[in-house]
SERO-4910 file (N, C-alpha, C, O; in steps of 0.05 Angstrom, whole numbers):
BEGIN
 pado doro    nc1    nc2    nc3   cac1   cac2   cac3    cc1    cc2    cc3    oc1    oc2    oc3
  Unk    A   2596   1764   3045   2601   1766   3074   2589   1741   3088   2568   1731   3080
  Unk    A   2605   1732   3110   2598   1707   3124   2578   1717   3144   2581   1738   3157
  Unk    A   2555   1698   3148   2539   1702   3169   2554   1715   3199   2547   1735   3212
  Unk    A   2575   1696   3205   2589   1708   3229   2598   1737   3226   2592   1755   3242
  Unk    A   2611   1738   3205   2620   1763   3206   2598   1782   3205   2596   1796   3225
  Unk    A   2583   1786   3190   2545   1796   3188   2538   1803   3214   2531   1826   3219
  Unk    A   2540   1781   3237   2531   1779   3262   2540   1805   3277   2530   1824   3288
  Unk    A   2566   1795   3273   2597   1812   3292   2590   1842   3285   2589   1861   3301
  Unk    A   2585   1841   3261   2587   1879   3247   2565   1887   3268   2567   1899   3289
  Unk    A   2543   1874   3253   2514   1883   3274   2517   1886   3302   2510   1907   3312
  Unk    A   2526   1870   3313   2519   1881   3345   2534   1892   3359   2535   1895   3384
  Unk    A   2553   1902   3336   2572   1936   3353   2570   1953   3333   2591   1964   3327
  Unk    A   2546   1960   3316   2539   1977   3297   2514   1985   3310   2497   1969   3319
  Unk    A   2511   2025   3311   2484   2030   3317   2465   2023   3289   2471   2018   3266
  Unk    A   2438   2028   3303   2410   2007   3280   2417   2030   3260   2434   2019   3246
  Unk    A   2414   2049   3254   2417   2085   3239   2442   2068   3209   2439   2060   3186
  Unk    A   2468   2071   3231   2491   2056   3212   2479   2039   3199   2469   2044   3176
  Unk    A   2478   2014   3211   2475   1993   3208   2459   1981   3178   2468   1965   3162
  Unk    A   2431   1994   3177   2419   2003   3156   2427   2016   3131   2423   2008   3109
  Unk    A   2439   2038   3138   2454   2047   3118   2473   2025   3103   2474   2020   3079
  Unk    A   2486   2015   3124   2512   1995   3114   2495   1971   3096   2505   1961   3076
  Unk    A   2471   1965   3106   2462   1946   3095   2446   1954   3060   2446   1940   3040
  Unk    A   2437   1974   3064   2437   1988   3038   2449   1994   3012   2442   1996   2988
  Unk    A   2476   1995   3029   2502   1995   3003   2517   1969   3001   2532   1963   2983
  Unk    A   2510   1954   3022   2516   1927   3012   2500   1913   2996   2509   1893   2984
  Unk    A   2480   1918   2993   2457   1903   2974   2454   1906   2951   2441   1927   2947
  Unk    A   2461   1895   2930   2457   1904   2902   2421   1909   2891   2407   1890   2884
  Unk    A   2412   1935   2892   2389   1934   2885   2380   1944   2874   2359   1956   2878
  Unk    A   2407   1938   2839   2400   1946   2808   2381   1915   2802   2389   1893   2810
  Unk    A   2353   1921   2786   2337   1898   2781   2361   1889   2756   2380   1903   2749
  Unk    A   2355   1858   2743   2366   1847   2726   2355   1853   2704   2334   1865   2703
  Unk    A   2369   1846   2685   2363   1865   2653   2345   1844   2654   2351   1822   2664
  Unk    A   2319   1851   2640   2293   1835   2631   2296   1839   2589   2285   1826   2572
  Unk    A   2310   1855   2586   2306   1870   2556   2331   1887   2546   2337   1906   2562
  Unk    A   2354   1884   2516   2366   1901   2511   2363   1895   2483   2354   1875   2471
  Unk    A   2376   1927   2472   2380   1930   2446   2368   1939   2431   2348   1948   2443
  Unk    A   2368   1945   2407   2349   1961   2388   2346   1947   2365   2362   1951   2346
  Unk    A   2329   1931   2363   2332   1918   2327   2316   1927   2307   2299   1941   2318
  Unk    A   2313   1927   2287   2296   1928   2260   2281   1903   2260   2257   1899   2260
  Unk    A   2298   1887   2259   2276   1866   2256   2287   1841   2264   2312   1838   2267
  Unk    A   2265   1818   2269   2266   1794   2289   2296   1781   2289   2310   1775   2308
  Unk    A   2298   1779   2266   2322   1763   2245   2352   1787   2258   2372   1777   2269
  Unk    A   2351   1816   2254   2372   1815   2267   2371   1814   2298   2385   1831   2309
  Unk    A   2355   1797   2316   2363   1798   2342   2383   1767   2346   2401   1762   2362
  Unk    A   2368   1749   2320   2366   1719   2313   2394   1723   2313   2407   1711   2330
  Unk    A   2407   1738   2296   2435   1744   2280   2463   1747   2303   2485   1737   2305
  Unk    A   2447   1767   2319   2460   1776   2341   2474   1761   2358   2498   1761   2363
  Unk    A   2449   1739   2371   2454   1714   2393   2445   1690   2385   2426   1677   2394
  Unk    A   2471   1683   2352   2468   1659   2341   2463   1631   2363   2446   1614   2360
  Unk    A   2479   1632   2380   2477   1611   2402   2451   1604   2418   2446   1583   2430
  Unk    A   2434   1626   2415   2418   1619   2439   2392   1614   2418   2387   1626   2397
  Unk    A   2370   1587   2437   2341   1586   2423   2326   1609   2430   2327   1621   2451
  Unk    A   2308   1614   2404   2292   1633   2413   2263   1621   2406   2252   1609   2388
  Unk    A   2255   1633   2435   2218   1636   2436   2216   1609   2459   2210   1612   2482
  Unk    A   2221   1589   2448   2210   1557   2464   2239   1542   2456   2248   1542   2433
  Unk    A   2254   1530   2483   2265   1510   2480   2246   1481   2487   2222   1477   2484
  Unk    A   2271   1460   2500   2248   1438   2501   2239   1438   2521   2218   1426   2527
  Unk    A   2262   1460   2544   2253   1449   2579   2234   1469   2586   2222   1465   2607
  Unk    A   2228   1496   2569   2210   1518   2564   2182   1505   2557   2163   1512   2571
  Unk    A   2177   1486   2537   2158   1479   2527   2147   1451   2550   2124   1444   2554
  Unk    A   2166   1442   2560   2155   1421   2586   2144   1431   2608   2127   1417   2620
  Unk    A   2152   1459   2618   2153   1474   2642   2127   1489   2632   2110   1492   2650
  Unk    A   2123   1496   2611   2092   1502   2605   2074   1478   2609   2059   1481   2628
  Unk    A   2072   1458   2597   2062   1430   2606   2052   1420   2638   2031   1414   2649
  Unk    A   2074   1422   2643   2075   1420   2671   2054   1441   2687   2032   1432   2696
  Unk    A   2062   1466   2690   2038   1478   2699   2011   1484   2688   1994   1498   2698
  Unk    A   2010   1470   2663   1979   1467   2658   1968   1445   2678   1950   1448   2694
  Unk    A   1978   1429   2674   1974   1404   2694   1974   1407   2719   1961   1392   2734
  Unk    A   1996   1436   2730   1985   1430   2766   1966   1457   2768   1951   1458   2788
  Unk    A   1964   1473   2754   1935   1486   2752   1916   1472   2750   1900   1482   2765
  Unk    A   1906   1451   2738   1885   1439   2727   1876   1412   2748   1856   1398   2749
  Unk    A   1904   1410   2767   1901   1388   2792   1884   1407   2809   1861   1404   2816
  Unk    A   1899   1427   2815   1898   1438   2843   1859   1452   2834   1842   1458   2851
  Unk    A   1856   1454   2807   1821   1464   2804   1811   1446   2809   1797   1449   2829
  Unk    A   1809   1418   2795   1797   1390   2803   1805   1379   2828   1801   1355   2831
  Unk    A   1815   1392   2846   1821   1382   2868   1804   1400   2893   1803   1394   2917
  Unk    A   1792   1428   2880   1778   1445   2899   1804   1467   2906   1800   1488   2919
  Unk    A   1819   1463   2900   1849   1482   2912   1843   1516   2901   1835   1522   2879
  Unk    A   1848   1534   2921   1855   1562   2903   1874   1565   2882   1888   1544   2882
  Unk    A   1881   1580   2865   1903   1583   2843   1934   1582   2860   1934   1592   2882
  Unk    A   1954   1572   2853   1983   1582   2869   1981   1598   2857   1971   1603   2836
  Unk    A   2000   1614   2881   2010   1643   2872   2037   1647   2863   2055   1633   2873
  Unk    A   2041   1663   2846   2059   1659   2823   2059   1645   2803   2074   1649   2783
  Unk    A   2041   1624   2806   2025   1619   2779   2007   1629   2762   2003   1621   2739
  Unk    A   1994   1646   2774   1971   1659   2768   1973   1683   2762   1961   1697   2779
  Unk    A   1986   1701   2737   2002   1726   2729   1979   1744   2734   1957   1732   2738
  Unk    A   1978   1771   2735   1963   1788   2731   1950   1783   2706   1932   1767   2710
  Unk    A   1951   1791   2674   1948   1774   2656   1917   1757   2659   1894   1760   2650
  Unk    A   1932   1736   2681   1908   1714   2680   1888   1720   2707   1871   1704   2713
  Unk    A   1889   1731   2713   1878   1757   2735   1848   1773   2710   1824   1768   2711
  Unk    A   1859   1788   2693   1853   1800   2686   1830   1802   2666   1812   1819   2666
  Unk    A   1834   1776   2644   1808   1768   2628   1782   1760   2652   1765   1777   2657
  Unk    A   1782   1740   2664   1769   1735   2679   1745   1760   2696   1721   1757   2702
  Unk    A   1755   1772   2699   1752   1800   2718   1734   1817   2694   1712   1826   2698
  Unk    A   1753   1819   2663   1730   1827   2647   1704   1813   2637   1682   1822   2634
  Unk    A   1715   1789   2634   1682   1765   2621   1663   1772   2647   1639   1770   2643
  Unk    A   1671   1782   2676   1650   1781   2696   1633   1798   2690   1610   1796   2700
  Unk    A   1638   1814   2675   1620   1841   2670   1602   1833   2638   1579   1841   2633
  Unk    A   1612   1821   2627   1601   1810   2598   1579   1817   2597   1573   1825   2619
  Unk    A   1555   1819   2575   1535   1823   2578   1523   1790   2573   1502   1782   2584
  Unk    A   1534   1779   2560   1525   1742   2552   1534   1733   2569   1555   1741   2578
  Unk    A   1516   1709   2583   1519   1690   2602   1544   1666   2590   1558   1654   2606
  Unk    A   1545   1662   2563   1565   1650   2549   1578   1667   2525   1573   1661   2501
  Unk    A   1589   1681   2530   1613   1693   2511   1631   1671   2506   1634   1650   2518
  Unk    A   1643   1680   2485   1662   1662   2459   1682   1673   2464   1678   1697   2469
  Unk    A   1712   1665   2466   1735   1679   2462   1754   1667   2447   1752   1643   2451
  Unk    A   1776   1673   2428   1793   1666   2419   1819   1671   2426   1828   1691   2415
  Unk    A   1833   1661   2439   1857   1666   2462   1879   1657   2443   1886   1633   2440
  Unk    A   1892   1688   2425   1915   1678   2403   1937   1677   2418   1941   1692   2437
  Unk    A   1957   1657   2410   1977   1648   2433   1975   1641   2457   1991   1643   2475
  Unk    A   1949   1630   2455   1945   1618   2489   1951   1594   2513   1939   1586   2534
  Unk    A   1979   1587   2495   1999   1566   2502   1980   1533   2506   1974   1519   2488
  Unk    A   1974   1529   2535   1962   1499   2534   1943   1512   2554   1941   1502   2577
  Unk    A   1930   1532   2549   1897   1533   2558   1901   1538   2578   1878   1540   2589
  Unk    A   1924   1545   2600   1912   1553   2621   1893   1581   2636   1877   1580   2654
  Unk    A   1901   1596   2625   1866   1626   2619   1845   1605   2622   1831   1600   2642
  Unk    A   1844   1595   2603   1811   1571   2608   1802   1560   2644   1780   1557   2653
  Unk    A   1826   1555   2658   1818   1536   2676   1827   1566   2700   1825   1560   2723
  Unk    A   1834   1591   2695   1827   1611   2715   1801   1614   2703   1786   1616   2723
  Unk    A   1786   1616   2681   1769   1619   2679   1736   1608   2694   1716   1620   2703
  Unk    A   1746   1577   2691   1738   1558   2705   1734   1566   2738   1713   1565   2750
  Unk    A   1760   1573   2748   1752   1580   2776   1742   1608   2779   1730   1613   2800
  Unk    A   1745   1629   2761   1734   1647   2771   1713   1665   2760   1709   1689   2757
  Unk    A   1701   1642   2754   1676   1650   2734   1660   1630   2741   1654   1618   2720
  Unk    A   1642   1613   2772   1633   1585   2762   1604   1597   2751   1586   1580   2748
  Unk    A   1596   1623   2746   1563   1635   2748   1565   1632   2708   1543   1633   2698
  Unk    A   1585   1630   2693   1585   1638   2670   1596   1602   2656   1602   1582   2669
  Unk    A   1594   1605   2626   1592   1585   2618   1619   1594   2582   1615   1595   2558
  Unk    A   1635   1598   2596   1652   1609   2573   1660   1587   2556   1668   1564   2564
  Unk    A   1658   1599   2522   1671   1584   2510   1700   1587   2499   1700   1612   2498
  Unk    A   1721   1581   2491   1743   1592   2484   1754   1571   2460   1752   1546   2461
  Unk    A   1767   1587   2440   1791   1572   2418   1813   1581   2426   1812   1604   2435
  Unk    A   1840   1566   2425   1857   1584   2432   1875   1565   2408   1880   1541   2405
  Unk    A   1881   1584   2397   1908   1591   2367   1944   1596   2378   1958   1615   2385
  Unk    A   1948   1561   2372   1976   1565   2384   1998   1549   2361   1986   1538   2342
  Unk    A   2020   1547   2360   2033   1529   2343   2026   1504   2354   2017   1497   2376
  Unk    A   2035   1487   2323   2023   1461   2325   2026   1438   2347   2007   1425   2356
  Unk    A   2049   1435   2353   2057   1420   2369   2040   1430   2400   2026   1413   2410
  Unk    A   2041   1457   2414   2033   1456   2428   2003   1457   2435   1994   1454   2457
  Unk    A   1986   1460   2408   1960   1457   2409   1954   1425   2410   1932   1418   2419
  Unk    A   1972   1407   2401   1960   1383   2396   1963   1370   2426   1945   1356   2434
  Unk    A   1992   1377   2446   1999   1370   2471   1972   1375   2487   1961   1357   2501
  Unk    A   1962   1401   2484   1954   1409   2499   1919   1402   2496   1905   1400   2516
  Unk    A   1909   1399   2472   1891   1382   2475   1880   1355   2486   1856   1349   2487
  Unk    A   1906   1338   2495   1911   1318   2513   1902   1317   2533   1894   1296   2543
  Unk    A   1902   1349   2549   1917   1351   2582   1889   1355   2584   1877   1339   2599
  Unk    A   1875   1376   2571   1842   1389   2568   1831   1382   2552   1824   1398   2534
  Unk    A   1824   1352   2549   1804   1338   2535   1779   1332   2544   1763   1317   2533
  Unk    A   1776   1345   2566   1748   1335   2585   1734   1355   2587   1717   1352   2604
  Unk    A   1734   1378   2573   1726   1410   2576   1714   1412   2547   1731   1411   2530
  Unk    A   1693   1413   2540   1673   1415   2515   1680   1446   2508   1689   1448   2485
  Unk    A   1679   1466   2521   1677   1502   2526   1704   1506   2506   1707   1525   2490
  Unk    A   1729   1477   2512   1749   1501   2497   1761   1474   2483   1760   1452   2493
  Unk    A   1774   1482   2456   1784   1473   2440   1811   1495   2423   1813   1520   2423
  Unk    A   1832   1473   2409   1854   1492   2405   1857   1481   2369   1849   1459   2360
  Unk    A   1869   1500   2354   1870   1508   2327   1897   1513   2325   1908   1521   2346
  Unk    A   1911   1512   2305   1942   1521   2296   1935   1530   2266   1954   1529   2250
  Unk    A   1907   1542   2256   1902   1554   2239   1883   1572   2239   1859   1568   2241
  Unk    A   1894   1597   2235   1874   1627   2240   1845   1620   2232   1841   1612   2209
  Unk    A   1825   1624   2248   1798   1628   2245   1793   1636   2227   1804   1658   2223
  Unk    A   1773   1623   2204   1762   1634   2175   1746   1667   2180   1733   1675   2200
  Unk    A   1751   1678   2159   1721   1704   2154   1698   1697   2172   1688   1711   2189
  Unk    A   1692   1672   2165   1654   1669   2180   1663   1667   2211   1650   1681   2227
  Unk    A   1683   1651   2219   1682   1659   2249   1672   1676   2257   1668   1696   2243
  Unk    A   1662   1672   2291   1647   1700   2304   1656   1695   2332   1651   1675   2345
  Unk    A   1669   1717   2340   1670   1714   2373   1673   1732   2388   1689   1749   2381
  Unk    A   1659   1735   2414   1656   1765   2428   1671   1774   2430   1672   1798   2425
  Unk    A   1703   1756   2443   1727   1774   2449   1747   1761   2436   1746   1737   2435
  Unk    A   1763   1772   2427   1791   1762   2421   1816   1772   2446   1821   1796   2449
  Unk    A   1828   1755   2459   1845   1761   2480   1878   1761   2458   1882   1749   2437
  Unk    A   1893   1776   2470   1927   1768   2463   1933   1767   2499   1924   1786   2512
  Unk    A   1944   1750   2511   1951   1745   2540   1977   1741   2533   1987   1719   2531
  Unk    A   1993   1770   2528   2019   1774   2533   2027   1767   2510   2051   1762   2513
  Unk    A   2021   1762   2485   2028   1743   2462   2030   1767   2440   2047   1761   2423
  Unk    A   2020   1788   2436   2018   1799   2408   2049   1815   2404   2056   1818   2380
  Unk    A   2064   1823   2422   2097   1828   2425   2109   1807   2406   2127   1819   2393
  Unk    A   2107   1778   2400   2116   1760   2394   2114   1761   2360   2136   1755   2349
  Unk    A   2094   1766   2343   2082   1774   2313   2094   1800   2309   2087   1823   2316
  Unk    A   2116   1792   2297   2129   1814   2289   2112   1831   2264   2117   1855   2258
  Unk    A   2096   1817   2253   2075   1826   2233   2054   1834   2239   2033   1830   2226
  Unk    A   2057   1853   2272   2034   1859   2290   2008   1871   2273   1986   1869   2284
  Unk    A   2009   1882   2246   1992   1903   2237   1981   1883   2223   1957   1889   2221
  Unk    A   1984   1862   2211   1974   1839   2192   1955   1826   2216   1930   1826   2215
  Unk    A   1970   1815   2237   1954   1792   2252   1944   1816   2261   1952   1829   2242
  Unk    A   1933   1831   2275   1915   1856   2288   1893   1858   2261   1869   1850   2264
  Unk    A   1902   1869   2234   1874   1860   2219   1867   1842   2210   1850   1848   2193
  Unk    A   1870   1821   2212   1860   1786   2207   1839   1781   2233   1818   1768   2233
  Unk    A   1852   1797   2255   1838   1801   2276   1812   1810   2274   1792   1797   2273
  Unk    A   1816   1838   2274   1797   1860   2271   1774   1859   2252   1753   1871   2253
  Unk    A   1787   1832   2228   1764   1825   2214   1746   1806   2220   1727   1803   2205
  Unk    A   1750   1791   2244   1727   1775   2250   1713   1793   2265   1706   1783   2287
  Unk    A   1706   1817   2263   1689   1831   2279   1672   1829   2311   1649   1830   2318
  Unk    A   1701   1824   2326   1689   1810   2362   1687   1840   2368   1700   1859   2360
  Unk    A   1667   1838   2384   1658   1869   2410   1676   1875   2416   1678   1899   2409
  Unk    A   1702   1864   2429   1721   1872   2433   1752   1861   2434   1755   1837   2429
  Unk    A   1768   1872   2437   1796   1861   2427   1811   1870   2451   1815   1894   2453
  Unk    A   1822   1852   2474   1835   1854   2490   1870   1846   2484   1879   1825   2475
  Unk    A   1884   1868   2493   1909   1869   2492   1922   1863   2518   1924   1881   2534
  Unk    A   1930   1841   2523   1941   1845   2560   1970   1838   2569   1981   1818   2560
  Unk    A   1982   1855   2587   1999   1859   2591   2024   1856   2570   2035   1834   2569
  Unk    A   2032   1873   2558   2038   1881   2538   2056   1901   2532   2049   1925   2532
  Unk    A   2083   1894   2527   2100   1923   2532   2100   1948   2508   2107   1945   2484
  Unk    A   2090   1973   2521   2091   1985   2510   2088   2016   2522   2079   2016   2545
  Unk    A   2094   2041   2511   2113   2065   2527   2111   2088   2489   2104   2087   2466
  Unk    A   2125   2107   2511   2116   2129   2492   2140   2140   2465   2140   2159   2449
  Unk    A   2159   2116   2470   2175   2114   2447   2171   2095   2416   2161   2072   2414
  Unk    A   2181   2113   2393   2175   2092   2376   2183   2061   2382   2195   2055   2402
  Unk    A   2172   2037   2359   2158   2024   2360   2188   2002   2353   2202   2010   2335
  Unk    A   2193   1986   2361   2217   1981   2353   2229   1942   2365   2216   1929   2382
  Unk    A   2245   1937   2356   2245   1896   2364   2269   1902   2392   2285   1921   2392
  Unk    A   2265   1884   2413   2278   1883   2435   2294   1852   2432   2292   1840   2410
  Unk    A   2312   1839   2453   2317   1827   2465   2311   1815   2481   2329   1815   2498
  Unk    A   2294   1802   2487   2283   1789   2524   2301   1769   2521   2301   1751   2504
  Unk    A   2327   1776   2552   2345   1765   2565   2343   1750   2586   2360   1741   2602
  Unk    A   2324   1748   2585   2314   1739   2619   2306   1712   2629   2303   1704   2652
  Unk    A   2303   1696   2598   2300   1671   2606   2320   1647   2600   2334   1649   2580
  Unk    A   2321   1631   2613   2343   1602   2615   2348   1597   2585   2329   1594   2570
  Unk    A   2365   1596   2579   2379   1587   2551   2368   1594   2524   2370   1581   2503
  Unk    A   2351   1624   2529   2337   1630   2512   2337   1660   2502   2340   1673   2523
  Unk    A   2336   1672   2488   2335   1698   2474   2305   1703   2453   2298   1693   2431
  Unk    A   2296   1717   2463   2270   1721   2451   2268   1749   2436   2264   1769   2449
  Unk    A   2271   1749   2413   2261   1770   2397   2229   1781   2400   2211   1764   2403
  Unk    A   2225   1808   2397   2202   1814   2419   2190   1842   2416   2196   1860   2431
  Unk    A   2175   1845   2398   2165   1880   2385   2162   1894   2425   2161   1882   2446
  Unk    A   2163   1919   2420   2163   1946   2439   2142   1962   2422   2150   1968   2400
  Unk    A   2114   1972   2429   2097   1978   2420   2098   2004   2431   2099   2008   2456
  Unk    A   2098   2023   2413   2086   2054   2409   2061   2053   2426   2045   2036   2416
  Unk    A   2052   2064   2447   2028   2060   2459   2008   2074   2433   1991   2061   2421
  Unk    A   2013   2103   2429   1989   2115   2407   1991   2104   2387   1969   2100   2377
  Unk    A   2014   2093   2372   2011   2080   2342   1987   2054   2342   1971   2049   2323
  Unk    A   1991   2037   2372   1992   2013   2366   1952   2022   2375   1937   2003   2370
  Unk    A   1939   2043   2384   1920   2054   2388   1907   2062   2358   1888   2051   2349
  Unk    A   1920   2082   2346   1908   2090   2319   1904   2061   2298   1888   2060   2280
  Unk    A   1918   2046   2303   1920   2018   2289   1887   2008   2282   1874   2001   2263
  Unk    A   1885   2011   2316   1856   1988   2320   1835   2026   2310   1814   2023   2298
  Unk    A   1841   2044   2315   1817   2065   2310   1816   2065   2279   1796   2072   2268
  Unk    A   1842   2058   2264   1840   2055   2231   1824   2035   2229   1808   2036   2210
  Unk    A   1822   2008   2247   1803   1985   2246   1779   1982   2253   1772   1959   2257
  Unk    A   1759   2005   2259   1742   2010   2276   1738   2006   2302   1715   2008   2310
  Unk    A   1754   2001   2318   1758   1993   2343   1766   2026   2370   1785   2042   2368
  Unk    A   1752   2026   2383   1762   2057   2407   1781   2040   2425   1787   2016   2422
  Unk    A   1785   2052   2437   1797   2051   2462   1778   2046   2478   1757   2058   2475
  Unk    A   1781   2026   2499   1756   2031   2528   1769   2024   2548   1753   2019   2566
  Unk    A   1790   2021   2554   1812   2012   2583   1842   2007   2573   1851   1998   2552
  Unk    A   1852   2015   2593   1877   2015   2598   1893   2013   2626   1893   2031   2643
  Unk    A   1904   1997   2626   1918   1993   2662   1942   1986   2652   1945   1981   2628
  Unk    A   1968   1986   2674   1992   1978   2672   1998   1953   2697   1991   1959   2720
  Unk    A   2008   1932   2694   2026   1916   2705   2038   1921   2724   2059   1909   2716
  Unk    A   2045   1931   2750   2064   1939   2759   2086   1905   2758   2075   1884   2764
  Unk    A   2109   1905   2753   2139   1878   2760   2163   1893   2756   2170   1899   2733
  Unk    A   2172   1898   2770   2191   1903   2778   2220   1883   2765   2243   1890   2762
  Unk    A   2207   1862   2761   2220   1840   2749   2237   1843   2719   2260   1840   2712
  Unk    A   2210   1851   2703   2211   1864   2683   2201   1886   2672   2178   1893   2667
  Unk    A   2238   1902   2667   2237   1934   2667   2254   1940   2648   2274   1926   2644
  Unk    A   2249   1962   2633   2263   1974   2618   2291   1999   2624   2301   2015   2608
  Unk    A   2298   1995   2654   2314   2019   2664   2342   2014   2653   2357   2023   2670
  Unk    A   2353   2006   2635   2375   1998   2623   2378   2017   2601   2400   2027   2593
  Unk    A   2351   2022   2591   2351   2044   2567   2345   2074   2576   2340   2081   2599
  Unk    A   2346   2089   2553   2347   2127   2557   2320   2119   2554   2307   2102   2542
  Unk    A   2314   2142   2573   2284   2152   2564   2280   2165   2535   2296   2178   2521
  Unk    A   2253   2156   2530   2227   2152   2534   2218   2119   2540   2200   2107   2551
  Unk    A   2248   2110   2521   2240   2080   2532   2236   2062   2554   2222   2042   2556
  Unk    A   2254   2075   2573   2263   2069   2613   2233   2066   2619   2221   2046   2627
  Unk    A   2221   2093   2613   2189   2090   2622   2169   2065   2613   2148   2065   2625
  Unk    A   2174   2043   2592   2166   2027   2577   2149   2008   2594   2165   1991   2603
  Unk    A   2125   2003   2604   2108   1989   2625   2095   1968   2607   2092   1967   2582
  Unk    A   2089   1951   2626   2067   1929   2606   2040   1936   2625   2034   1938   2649
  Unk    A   2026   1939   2591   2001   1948   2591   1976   1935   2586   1976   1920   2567
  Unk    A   1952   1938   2601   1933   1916   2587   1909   1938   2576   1898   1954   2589
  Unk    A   1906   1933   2552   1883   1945   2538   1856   1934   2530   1852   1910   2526
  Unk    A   1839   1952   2528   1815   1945   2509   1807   1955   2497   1804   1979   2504
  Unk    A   1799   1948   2471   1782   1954   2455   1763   1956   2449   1756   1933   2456
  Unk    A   1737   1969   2437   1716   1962   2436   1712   1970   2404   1724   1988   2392
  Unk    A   1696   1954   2395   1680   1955   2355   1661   1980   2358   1643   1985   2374
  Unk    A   1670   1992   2338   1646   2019   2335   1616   2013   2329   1614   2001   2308
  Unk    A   1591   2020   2343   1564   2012   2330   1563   2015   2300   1570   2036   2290
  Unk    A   1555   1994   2285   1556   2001   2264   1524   2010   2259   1518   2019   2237
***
């Protein structure tokens, strides 16, 4: 509809109508964020031969890029932009405040090019955090470039040995992605950190099963859907409880495309805590 015409309707339409009319003109089904049902990664791969999955090249620049205007706008005195700054990256920060160590250790698996580190930075200046963060190669080596001036954090493209030690292990949206969630969770669980944070994270009261994420530019991402209690008994088989749980509210990305139990499917952020031994 043309603005004029828009105009014309409106001001010989009562406000009551008017509203209404504007209601059913509005499309306000959200866009599919997620479809499908797979077994496994390979048949989603199979499915949408055409499309890259996980990181293309303008995916892996556009990460780049906002490490860099995060990391201006901190060295510049600036607050975080918004919409840069996910709940997610909200969320570690908020937990280290409570820490009982003035310098806690974290290992941030999949933690792209460090930006957690530099919310950290701003919203932590009373604490002195250290962080590794475990990413593929290429992007750990970029990204050591950008954050070479920061002693606290350093990046790895090879899982932390046995002797490692570190208070927390973060997944920031990343453990969906390891389709071998129960392997990397105890490789995890065996460096014995206080606790094991899961954040924002989809998962709902249906079995456990591989999705589709549709939602991004020229890309198709194969993408586990986590059993909330399975993916719970996992870490209690690993000595780990439960000690928090919150949900995400985005609207952005939703599962209302599928039957329930799945429709209900929220991203969740958890914690864990190590049993006294």
């Amino acid at each position: 509809m043309n603005p004029e015409t828009k105009a014309l309707i409106k001001a010989v339409t009562p406000p009551l109508l008017w509203n209404a009319f504007r209601g059913l003109a509005v499309d306000t089904k959200p866009p599919v964020t997620y479809e499908g049902s797979f077994e496994t990664f390979e048949d989603v791969r199979s499915s949408y031969p055409a499309a890259t999955n996980y990181h293309s090249a303008g995916s892996e620049a556009e990460e780049i890029d906002q490490a860099l205007n995060k990391l201006e706008r901190f060295r510049n005195g600036d607050i975080p932009e918004e919409g840069v700054t996910l709940p997610r990256l909200n969320f570690l920060p908020t937990l280290l405040s409570l820490h009982p160590k003035e310098s806690p250790s974290v290992l941030d698996v999949g933690g792209g090019a460090g930006i957690s580190f530099i919310d950290l930075m701003f919203s932590l200046p009373g604490k002195s955090v250290s962080m590794t963060v475990l990413e593929l190669p290429e992007t750990a080596a970029r990204a050591r470039g950008i954050l070479c001036d920061y002693h606290g954090l350093s990046f790895t493209d090879v899982f932390p040995g046995a002797e490692a030690r570190f208070d927390v292990v973060y997944f920031g949206s990343s453990l969906q992605y390891f389709e071998d969630y129960r392997g990397i969770l105890g490789r995890v669980m065996g460096l014995q950190a206080g606790l094991v944070v899961i954040a924002d994270t989809t998962m709902g009261d249906g079995p456990t099963f591989v999705a589709a994420q549709v939602n991004m530019a020229n890309r198709v991402i194969p993408r586990m859907v986590f059993n909330l209690s399975e993916l719970t008994a996992v870490f209690a088989e690993g000595g780990y409880a439960l000690l928090h749980k919150s949900i995400n509210p985005d609207a952005n990305h939703n599962f209302s495309n599928y039957p329930p139990p799945v429709s209900e499917t929220r991203h969740w952020n958890l914690v864990f805590r190590r049993f006294q031994s």
